[in-house]
C-alpha positions as CSV (number, residue, x, y, z in Angstrom):
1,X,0.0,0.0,0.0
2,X,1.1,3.4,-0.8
3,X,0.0,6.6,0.4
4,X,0.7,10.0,-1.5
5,X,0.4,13.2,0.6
6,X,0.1,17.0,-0.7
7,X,1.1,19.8,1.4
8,X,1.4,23.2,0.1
9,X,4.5,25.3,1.0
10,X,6.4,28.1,1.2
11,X,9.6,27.4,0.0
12,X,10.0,23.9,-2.1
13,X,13.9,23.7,-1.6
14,X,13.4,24.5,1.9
15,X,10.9,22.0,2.3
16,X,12.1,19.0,0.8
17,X,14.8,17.9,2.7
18,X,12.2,17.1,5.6
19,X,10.2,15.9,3.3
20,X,12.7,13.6,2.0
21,X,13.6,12.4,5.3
22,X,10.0,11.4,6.7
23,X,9.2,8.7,3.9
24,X,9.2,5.6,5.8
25,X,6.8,2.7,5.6
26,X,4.6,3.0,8.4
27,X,3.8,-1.1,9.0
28,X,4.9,-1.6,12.8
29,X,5.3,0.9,16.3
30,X,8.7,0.5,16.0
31,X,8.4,2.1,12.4
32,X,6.4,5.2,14.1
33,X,8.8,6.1,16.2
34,X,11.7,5.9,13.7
35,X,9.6,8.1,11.6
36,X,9.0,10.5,14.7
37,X,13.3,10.4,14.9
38,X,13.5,11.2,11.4
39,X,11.5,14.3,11.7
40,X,13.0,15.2,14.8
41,X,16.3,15.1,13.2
42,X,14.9,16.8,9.8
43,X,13.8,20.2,12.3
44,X,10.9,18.7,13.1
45,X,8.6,19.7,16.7
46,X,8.0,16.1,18.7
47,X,4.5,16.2,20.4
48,X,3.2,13.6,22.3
49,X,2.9,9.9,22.3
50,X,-0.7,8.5,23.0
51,X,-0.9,3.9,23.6
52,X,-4.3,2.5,23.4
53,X,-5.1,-0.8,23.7
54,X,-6.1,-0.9,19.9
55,X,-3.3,2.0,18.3
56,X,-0.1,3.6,19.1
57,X,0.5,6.9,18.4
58,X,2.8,10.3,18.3
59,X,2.9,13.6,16.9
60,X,5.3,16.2,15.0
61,X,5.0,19.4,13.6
62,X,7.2,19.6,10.3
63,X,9.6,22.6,9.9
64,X,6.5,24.2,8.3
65,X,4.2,23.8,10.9
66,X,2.6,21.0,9.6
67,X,1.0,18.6,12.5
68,X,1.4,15.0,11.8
69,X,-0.1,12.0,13.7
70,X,1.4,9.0,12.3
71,X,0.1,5.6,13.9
72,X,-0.4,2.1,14.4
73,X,-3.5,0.2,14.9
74,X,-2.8,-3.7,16.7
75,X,-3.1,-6.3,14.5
76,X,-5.2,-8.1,16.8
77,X,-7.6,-5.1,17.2
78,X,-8.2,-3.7,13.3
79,X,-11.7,-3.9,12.3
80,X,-12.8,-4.4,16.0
């Protein structure tokens, strides 16, 4: 599965290096938080991390103020 994001900004060469660094496959938790690590390392804002008993979650805000929420649901929970 592949999923394609558009974001208007400011400044493409500005932006692309963060953008560059964020794509990651999202398929496990340990995948979210390497994503969060990416961004944090890009310029990226860290936010908090939210566990469930069906998701995991954190937040980042993107050097251009972007919010992002990247997750993942439990295997054993999806469609529940």
């Amino acid at each position: 599965m592949a999923l394609y994001v558009s974001c208007p900004v400011e400044s493409v060469e500005r932006a692309t290096p963060s953008k560059v660094a964020l794509s990651f496959d999202l398929d496990s938790r340990q995948a979210v938080d390497e994503l969060v690590e990416r961004a944090r390392a890009a310029g990226g804002r860290i936010g908090d991390t939210d566990e469930y008993p069906f998701m995991y979650q954190r937040q980042f805000d993107d050097p251009d103020g972007y919010h992002w929420s990247p997750f993942w649901m439990h295997p054993d929970t999806a469609g529940a």
